[in-house]
Structures are given as structure tokens and as C-alpha cells.
N, C-alpha and C positions, 0 to 999 in steps of 0.2 A: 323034538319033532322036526321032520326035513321039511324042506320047501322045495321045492319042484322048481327045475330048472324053467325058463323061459324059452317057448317053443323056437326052434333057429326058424328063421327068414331064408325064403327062397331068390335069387334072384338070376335073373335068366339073361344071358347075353345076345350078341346079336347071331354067334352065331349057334344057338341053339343049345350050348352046356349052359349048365345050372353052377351055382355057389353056394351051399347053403351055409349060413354064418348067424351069429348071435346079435343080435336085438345092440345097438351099441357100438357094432364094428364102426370101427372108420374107414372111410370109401376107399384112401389110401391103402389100406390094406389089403382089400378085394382087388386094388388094380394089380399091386404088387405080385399076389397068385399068378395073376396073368403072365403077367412079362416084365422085367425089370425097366427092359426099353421103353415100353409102353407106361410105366410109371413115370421115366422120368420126360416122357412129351404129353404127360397129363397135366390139362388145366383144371378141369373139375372131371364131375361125372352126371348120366343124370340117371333118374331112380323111378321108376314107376312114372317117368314121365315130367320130372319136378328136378332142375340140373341146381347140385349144390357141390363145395367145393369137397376138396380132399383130406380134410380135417375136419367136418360133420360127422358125427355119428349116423348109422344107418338104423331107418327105425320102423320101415314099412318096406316088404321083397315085391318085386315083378322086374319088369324090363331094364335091366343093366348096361349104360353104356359109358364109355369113356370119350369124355371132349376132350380133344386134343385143335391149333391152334386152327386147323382145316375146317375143323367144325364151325358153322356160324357163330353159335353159340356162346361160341368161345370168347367175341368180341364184346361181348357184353359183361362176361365177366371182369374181363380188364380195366373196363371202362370204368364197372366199379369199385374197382381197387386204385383205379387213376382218383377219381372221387377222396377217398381215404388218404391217398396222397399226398392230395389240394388242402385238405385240410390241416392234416400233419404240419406241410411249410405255413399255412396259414399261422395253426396254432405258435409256432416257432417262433416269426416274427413278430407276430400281434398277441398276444399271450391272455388281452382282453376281451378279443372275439370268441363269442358264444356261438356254439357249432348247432345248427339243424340239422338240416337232411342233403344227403348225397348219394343221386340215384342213377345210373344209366338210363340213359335217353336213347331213341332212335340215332341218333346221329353224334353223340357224345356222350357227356354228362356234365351236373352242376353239383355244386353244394353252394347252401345256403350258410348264411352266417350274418349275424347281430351285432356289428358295432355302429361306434359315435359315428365315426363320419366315413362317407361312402368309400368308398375304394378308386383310385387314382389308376391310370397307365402305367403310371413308373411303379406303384403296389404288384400290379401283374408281372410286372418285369421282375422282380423281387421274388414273387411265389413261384414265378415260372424257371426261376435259376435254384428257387431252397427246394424244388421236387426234383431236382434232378441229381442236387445229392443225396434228399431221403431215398429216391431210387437205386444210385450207385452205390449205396449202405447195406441195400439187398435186405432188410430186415423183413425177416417172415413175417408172417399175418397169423398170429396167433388166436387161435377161437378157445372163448372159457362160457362156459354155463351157467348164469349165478341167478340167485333167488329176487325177490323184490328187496330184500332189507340190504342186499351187496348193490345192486343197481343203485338205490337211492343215496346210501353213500357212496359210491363210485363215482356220481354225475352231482353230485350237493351242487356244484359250481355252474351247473348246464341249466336252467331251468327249460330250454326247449326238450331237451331229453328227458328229462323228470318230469314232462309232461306228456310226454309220448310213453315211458315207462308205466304209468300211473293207467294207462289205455289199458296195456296188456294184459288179460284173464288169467285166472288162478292156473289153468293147462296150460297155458301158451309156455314154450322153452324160451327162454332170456337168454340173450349171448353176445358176448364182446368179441370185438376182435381187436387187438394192439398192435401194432406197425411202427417197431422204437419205444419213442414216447408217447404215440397219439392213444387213446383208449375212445372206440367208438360204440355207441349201442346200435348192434348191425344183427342182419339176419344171416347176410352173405349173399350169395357164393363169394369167395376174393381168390387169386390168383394166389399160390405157395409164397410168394415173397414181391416184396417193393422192384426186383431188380426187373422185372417180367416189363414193367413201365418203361418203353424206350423212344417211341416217337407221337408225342401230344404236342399238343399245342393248347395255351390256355387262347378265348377267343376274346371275348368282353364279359360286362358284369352289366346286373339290369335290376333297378327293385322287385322284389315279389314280398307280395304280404305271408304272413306266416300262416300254415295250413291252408293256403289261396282264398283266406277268410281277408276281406276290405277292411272289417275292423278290427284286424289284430293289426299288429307293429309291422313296420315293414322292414325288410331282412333286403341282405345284398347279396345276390346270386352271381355267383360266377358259372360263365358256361365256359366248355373245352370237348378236346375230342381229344380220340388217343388211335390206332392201329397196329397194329403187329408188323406191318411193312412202310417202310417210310415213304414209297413211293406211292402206298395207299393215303397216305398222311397228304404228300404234298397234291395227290388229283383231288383230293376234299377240298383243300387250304384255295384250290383253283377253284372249286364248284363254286366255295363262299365269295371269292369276289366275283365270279358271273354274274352270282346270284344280284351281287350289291348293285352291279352294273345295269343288269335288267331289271331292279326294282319298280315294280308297275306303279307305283307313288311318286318314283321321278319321271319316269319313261313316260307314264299316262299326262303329268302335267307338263312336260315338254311336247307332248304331240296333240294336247290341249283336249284331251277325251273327255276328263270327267272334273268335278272338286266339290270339297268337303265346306262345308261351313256351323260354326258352333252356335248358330242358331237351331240345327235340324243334327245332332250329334250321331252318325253311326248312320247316315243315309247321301245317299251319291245325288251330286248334279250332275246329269249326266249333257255334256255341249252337245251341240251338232254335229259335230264328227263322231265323239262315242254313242250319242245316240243311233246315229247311223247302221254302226257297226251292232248295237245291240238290235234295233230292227232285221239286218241283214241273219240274223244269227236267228230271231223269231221264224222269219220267212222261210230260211232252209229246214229248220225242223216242221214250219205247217207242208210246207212241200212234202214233206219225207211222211207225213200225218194225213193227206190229203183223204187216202183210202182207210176204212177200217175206224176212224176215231171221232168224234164230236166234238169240236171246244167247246167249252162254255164260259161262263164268269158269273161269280159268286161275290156275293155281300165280303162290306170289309170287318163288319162289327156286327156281334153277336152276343145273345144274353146268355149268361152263366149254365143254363140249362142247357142248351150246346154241349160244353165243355164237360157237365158233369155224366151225362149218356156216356159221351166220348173216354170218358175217364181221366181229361186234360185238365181238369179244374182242381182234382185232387193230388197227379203225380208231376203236372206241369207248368202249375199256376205262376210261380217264382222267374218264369223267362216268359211270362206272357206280359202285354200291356192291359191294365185296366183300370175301365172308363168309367166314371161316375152315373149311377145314374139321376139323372134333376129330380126326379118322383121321389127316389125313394131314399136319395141320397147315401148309396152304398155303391159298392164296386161291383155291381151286378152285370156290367156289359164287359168286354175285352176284345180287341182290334187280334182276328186269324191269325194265330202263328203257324200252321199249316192249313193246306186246303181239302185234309180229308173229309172231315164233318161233314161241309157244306156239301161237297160231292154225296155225302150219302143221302141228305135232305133232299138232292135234286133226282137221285135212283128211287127214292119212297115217293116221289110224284106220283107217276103210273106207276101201273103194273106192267111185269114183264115175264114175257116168256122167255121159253130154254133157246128159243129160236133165234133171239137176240143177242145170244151170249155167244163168245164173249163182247162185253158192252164197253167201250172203251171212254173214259172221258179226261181230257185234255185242258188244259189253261194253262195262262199266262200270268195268274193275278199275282198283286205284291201281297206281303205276308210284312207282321212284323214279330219279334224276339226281341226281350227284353236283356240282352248282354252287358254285361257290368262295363262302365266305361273303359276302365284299366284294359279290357282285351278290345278294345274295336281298334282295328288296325287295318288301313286303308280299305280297300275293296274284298279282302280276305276275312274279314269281322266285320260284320254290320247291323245295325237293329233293322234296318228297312230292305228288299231286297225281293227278288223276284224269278219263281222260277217254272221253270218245264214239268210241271206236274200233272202224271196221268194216274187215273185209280181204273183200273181193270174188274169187271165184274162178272165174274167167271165160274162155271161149277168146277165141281174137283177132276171131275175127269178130262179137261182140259187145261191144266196145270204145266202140265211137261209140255205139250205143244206152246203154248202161250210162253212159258221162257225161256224157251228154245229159238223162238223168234223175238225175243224179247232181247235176251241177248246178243244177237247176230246183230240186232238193229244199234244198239248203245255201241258194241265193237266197231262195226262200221263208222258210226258218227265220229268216234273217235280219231280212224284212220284218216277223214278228212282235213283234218290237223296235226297228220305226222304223229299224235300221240297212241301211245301203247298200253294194254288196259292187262294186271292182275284183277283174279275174283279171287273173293275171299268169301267164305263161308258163316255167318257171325250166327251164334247161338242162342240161346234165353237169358237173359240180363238178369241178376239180383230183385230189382224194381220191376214186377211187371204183373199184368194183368191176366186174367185168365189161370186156369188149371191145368198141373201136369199132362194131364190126360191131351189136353188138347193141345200143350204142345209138341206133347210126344210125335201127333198127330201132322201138325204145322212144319217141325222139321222135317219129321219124315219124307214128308210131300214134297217139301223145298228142295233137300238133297237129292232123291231121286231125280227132282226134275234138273237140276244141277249135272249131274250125273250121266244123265241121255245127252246133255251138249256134245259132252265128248272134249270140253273144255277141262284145262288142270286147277284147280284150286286150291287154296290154303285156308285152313280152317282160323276164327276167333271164338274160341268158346268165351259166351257170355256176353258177347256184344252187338247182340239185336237190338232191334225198338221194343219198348215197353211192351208193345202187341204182338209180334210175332218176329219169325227168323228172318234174314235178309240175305240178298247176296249184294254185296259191292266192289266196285272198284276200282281198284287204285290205279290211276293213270302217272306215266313215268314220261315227265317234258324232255326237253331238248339236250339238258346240263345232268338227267340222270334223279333230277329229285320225284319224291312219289305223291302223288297226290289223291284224295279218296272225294271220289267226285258222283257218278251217277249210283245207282239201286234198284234194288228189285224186293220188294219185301210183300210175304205173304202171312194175310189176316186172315185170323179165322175168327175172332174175338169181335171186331165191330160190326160185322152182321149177326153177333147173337146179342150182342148191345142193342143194335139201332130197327133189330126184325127185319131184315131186309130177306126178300122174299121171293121165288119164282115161281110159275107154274112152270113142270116138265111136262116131259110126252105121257106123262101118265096120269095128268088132270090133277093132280096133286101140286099142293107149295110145297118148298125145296129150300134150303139156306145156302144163298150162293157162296162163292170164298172173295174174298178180297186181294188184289194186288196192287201194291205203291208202287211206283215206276218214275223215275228221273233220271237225266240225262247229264245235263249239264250239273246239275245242282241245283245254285244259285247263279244266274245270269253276272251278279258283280263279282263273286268269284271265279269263276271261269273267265271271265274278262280278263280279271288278274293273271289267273295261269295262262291265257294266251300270251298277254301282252310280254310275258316273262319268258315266256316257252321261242317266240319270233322275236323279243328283244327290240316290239316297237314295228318289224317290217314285216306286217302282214301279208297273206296271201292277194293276189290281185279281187279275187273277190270279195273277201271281207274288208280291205283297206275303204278308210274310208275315204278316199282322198285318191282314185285311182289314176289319172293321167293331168299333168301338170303341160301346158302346152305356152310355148314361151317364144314371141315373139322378136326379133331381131331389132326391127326398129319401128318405131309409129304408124309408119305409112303401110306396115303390113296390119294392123288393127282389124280392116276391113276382114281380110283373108280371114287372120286368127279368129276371130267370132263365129266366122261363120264355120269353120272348121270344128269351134268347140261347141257350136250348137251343135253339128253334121254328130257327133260323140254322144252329146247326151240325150238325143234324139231316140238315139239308139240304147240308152239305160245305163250309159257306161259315167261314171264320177267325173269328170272332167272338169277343169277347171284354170282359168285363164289369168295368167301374172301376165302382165304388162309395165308392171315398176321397177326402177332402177336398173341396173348394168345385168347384161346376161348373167355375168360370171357368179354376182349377188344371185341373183333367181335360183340359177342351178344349184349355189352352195345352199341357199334354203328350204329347195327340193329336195334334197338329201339330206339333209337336218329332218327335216318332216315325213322321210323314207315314204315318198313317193313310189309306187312301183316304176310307172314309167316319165320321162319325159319329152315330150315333143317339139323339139326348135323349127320354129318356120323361119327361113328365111330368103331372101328372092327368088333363088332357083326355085326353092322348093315352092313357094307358094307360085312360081311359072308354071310348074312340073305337077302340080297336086301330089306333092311328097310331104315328107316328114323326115326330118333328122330324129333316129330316135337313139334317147340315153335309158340302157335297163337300169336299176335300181343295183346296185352292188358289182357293177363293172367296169367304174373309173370313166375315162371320157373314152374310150371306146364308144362311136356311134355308127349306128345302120340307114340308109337310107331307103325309106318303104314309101309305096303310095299309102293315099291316104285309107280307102278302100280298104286294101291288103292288110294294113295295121288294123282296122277297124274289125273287119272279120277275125283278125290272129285278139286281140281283146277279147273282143265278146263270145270268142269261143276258151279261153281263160276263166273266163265269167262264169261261162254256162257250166265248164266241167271241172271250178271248185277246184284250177290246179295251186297246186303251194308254192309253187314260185314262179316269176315272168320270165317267160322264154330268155334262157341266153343270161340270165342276172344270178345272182345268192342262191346259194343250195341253203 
């Protein structure tokens, strides 16, 4: 009896011809049809949308394309074969170390790995000279398919791979890939060969627990990066020490902002000066909030029946804090880790009509998250933390208008800090609430209204909030790096949880929609990316520490005073040194990136002048009235510019 051939797979290029080919091909081989050339500048390819290399079998037809090294795409592949690599010279030298996982990262990649004792600088040095002969060996990356009883003898010696093997489902395809001597349990994509690896860097090594579980063993990660162009290589290898340079954990405690104490673990003290600065930052958002919004403030701690309406007790309980209760003696209470809830408690007060939509509400409050110690990291991970959150209560037909000004408004804020904003589009998550139907519903709405901006964005399938689709985005600082900072995310889900209600024009209740809305974030994060983005030398009106006025000698005291009163009189930060040698002053005004400085000295205090020094222009000084400089501040002030006249771009 025959068996019937296996239907060919269609697969369509970019530009419009078809390939049809057997269930099995390898990609390689499709590309070869194409063009010889074009096989031999292919790094992989991608298939329906899913980029795998050119030794994969093809096993589903649609959209056929070839990366080559122009492709983005491209760099991630490498990056994972740099990974494969790392381990290879690992394996070499240390023949003890048990290999984990090795994945491309945004910005590089790492592999993990299991020995006695940590890993040394002169160890890097060592792996970073044995990958550059695995590299110059050119050994292919071989891919083989093997069953569970070939894996399990193949890794006997791995148990982290015989335990990630053992995950695998009776469908799933198993597949190695080899490079020399190394044998990995990999899915892929990888690069045709080792030699494709030419300008990496390995960077440092850091513990991470296995499977980012605390109670497993803990593993030594090494992180690296890799590029295709070495002069791509060495402006990274720049960004990394900016980065280290502007570290808001050194920078913030030399300019005395804020500090941590392990009494209160994962929450800022925020001095006088950061506070300042975090005040100044509340104030321009209630300014920008004046029209249109309401603040309010909400309880800190709430019983369990909260969270379970909300849906947070069952899918978010594990990063929330909770609080005993004395009665009943159970963990029945829990300190807000967000402040949507409570905003809908305070929309179920009254009733409301169509005529009040949309309804905006605004706060300030602190939230807590319960983040495992291992990740709190300065001002960038925190359990305690405080942000710009508004919940927008709005019907559907006012959707597109509402984030159409929603996001004009987040852009702008942005641009007042130099910073630059991608959106991105994030989809329905694995873990979530509600039914298809209603998110078919929820995206739909979002993208449209995404859409009329007229703004470009890039999609994240799958990485909405638990309740609905969002849009956010990624702000790109000073030095080029990204950061995903404000949002926009649209609920359809907690007004059929919590009944929230309107009357329209038709005398009828109505189910309003919900929208989350943040700007900054978190207040301590954003701090961070300021202070890393300015590198410490704030704008004249966010510094908090704006004019430094420094008198000559003693007997000008009298002048000076009254001079730094005559400043702050007027709202401007001033602030009067009178100790030790000019020279001393100045050099600590600049340590302290002062925007400006002010020397009186006899002339000037004859003359009602000012010797002024800008912040980033050497001893270069101007002589202004006092007057004139005061008006040229406080118009600094008023219009939020980012740098003082004549100083640092």
C-alpha cells in the first residue's frame, strides 16, 4: 500500500514569487534557488515570521526572508553563537564547569555555568584569548535532532541540561548543535560557523541563581557582547564606561541626593537636595495637570478583598507585601502595590454622568512591591517608590481622542529633558484576565487609537498587563541607551470586575473603559535616568542647588546676603559659601555642578554687579548687574531650558 507524499509548503518571498518545497528542506537550500551570492551573505533566514538558521529544517510555509548581516536581526544571532563560543573556551580550559544556559541579550549575551570557585579577571582573560582560537578554527555549528534517550546520554555529565531536557514535551523537536568539541542543547538559530565571531568583548561575571529561582544553586554568569563591526564594538565598549561614569549610585551620593540604609532595604532617603529635585519634578507635572485632572490620595493598606475584585490577590500576590491581620491573625491586609483599585473605590463613590467623562484622576502616592533582594539595585529596583499615576475614566467613543492627547502630552514631557521616546505596542500576556472576545475588543481600540497619532511604532506581542493592551515607551538618554519608562494601557476588564458605572445621554447606565497612564514611571527611577542621562549637571531648573554666590572677602558678607536674599526672594535656589579660599569654593561648585556661580567682589558689590562663572565653561567670566542676571535666571527657570546660557550643551 503507498503512502501519500507529504503536502509541499508554500513559502513566499519578499518579493512576491513563491518556493514550494517539502516539509524538511533546509533553509539553506531555499536560499541557494535564489542566488548563490545571496547564500553565501546569509546569516539565517526567517519563516513565517520565526528567524532560524540555515541548517533547520523547514516545517511550516508563509513569509520567506533571508537575513543577511544589514538585517537587525542578524546581530542576535551572533551574539548567540558568541554564547556557544564562551562556553566551548570555557569548556576547554575548565573541563569541570557545568554549562547552563547561553542566550542573547539586548545588548550582548551571557552563559551561565557551575563551578567551585568563582571566576577571576585573569579567568576572562584566558576565555577571551581560547574564543578567539575556537573562532579562527572556523568550526561549523552543526545541528542534529535527537530523541529523549540520545539527549539524556549525551548531557549524563550536564545535570542543568538533563534538567531542562527532562521539561521538553513528547512534540517538542530536541536539537544539538556542536562547534569542535563543545555539544550544546540549543534550539538555535547560530551563525554557519565559529569564524563569523570577530569583534566581542567578554565584559564581567556576576552570580545568578539557576533558573532565577533564590533557592537553587547559584551559577557564574559571564556577560559579553559581540558586533559585526568593530568600530560598532568599540562605541559600546564607550557607552559601558559612560555608563560607569554617570552611575546614579556614585553620582547621586557625591551630589548628596539620596541614600540607602539596610534597615529600610529597597527604599531611598531622599536629602534635601534630592528631595528638592523630586518636589520640583511633582510641581511641573501638577502645572502641566492643573486643567482637566483631580489629584487625589488614597489609603496605604488594604484588606484582601481589594486585591481579590481586582484580580491582584490571585495573579499578584507573590510581589505584593502582607500585613498581618491582629484579629484574625492571617495575612488578610497588604500595603498597594499599585494605585488602580483604590481609584476605582473612589469613582464608585458618586455617580457619574457622560458629561463628566472623561474623568481624570491623578496622584502622587507611594506603592510598595515586594522584589527579591538579589535585584534591588540603587534607584532602579526598589520595594518602596513613588509614582505619577493617573486612571482616566472614559467611554469608548472617546478612546482615540484621549490617547491622542495622551500621548502628545508624555512626548512633550519628555522633550523637556532632551529625552526621546519609541512606542511600542504590547499585546495580551500568557497570564491574564478576562476573555478573548474582550480582548480582541481592548486591542482593537488601543491600536486604532495608536494609529490616528500618526506616531510610528513597534509592536511586543504578548506583553501587556494582566488586564489589558498598552502602549509604552522606551526613552533613549544621552549615551544612546533605552529605557521603558511612561504608559498608556487600556482596561476593559476592571469596570466589569468592580461595576463601574455611568449614566449617558440616554438615561441609561453604561460601562465606562478604563485607562492607566504614567509618565515618569517611578519617581526613583527616573531620577536614576536623569541623573545618568545629565551626568549629575542638571538643567538650571531642576538643579537643586541653582546659584552658588561667593564672596571675595569678609567685609563683603554684608553685600553677599543681601544679594542672596535679593535671589531667593525671587524662587531662585541660591545659596551662599563664605568658607575658605575662593579658589577652594569654586573648585567645590564644580564638584557639586552648580549651574551658575556668582563672585562679588568690590567693584562689583560698588557697581551692583556680579562676576558670573556658567557651569562647564572654565574660568571664563561675565560681568552682569545684578538685576539683568536675575531676570536671565528666572527666565531659565520659568522656561525649563536645559542648559545655562553660555555653559555645557
Amino acid at each position: 500500500m503507498s503512502t501519500a507524499a507529504p503536502a509541499l509548503l508554500t513559502l513566499v518571498l519578499p518579493d512576491g514569487a513563491t518556493r514550494e518545497v517539502a516539509p524538511g528542506t533546509l533553509a539553506r537550500e531555499v536560499v541557494g534557488t535564489i542566488g548563490q551570492r545571496l547564500l553565501r551573505d546569509a546569516i539565517a533566514v526567517s519563516v513565517d515570521g520565526e528567524v532560524q538558521d540555515l541548517m533547520t529544517p523547514i516545517r511550516v510555509g508563509g513569509a520567506f526572508t533571508v537575513i543577511t548581516q544589514k538585517d537587525p536581526r542578524a546581530l542576535a544571532v551572533l551574539r548567540h553563537s558568541g554564547a556557544h563560543i564562551l562556553a566551548t573556551a570555557v569548556r576547554r580550559l575548565r573541563p569541570d564547569a557545568k554549562i547552563g544556559f547561553g542566550p542573547a541579550i539586548d545588548d550582548g549575551f551571557y552563559y551561565d555555568f557551575e563551578v567551585a570557585t568563582p571566576f577571576t579577571p585573569e579567568d576572562l582573560e584566558a576565555f577571551d584569548a581560547e574564543m578567539r582560537k575556537v573562532a579562527a578554527e572556523a568550526f561549523p555549528f552543526v545541528r542534529e535532532e535527537i530523541d529523549q534517550v540520545a539527549g539524556r546520554a549525551r548531557f549524563a555529565d550536564d545535570p542543568l541540561k538533563l534538567e531542562r531536557l527532562a521539561e521538553l514535551g513528547a512534540d517538542e523537536v530536541i536539537s544539538t548543535y556542536t562547534d569542535g568539541p563543545f555539544v550544546d542543547l540549543c534550539r538555535g538559530p547560530h551563525v554557519p560557523d565559529t569564524s563569523y565571531l570577530k569583534h566581542f568583548k567578554l565584559l564581567h561575571t556576576a552570580g545568578a541563581y539557576w533558573r532565577g529561582d533564590e533557592r537553587r544553586q547559584m551559577l557564574q554568569r559571564i556577560y559579553a557582547t559581540a558586533f559585526w563591526k568593530a568600530e560598532d564594538l568599540e562605541a559600546h565598549l564607550h557607552r559601558i564606561e559612560e555608563a560607569k561614569r554617570r552611575d546614579h549610585r556614585v553620582v547621586g551620593k557625591a551630589l548628596d541626593l539620596f541614600m540607602f540604609h539596610p534597615f529600610a532595604p529597597g527604599a531611598a532617603f531622599w536629602t534635601e537636595r534630592g528631595t528638592t529635585m523630586v518636589n520640583a519634578l511633582n510641581d511641573y507635572l501638577r502645572e502641566l495637570q492643573r486643567d482637566g485632572y483631580a489629584e487625589i490620595k488614597t489609603p496605604l493598606l488594604y484588606n484582601k478583598g481589594l486585591w481579590e475584585t481586582s484580580g491582584h490577590w490571585g495573579k499578584y500576590r507573590e510581589n505584593m507585601f502582607l500585613v498581618l491581620d491582629a484579629e484574625t491573625k492571617e495575612h488578610d491586609f497588604s500595603l498597594k502595590p499599585m494605585n488602580c483599585p483604590s481609584h476605582y473605590l473612589m469613582y464608585l463613590n458618586k455617580k457619574h454622568s457622560y458629561r463628566e467623562l472623561p474623568l481624570r484622576y491623578n496622584t502622587y502616592d507611594v506603592l510598595h512591591r515586594n522584589e527579591v533582594s538579589g535585584a534591588l539595585s540603587g534607584l532602579t529596583r526598589v520595594r518602596q517608590f513613588q509614582q505619577d499615576d493617573c486612571h482616566i475614566f472614559l467611554m469608548e467613543s472617546q478612546i482615540a481622542d484621549e490617547v491622542k492627547a495622551l500621548t502628545r502630552f508624555i512626548l512633550s514631557y519628555y522633550e523637556t529633558f532632551g529625552l526621546t521616546a519609541r512606542l511600542k505596542f504590547a499585546t495580551r500576556p500568557e497570564q491574564r484576565v478576562g476573555d478573548d472576545a474582550m480582548w480582541d475588543r481592548a486591542e482593537g481600540a488601543l491600536r486604532a487609537a495608536l494609529e490616528a497619532t500618526g506616531y510610528a511604532y513597534e509592536l511586543k506581542p504578548g506583553d501587556g498587563a494582566f488586564y489589558g493592551p498598552k502602549i509604552d515607551f522606551d526613552v533613549t538618554d544621552s549615551i544612546g541607551r533605552a529605557w521603558q519608562l511612561g504608559t498608556i494601557q487600556l482596561d476593559y476588564a476592571a469596570p466589569e470586575r468592580f461595576d463601574l458605572q455611568y449614566v449617558g445621554d440616554d438615561n441609561h447606565t453604561h460601562r465606562p473603559v478604563v485607562i492607566h497612564r504614567a509618565v515618569s514611571g517611578s519617581f526613583e527611577r527616573f531620577m536614576a535616568i536623569l541623573i545618568e542621562h545629565f551626568a549629575g549637571a542638571f538643567p538650571v531648573w531642576l538643579a537643586p542647588e541653582q546659584l552658588r554666590i561667593l564672596p571675595l572677602s569678609d567685609d563683603l558678607a554684608e553685600v553677599a546676603q543681601a544679594v542672596t536674599k535679593r535671589f531667593r526672594d525671587a524662587g531662585v535656589r541660591a545659596h551662599l559659601d563664605q568658607a575658605e579660599s575662593l579658589n577652594y569654593r569654586i573648585r567645590q561648585a564644580e564638584v557639586a555642578k552648580v549651574p551658575y556661580m556668582a563672585v562679588i567682589g568690590k567693584r562689583e558689590a560698588e557697581s551692583a554687579q556680579l562676576a558670573i562663572r556658567v557651569r562647564g565653561a572654565g574660568k571664563k567670566q561675565e560681568i552682569v548687574s545684578v538685576e539683568a542676571f536675575l531676570e536671565r535666571i528666572t527666565q531659565e527657570i520659568a522656561t525649563r531650558a536645559l542648559t545655562p546660557a553660555g555653559g555645557e550643551s
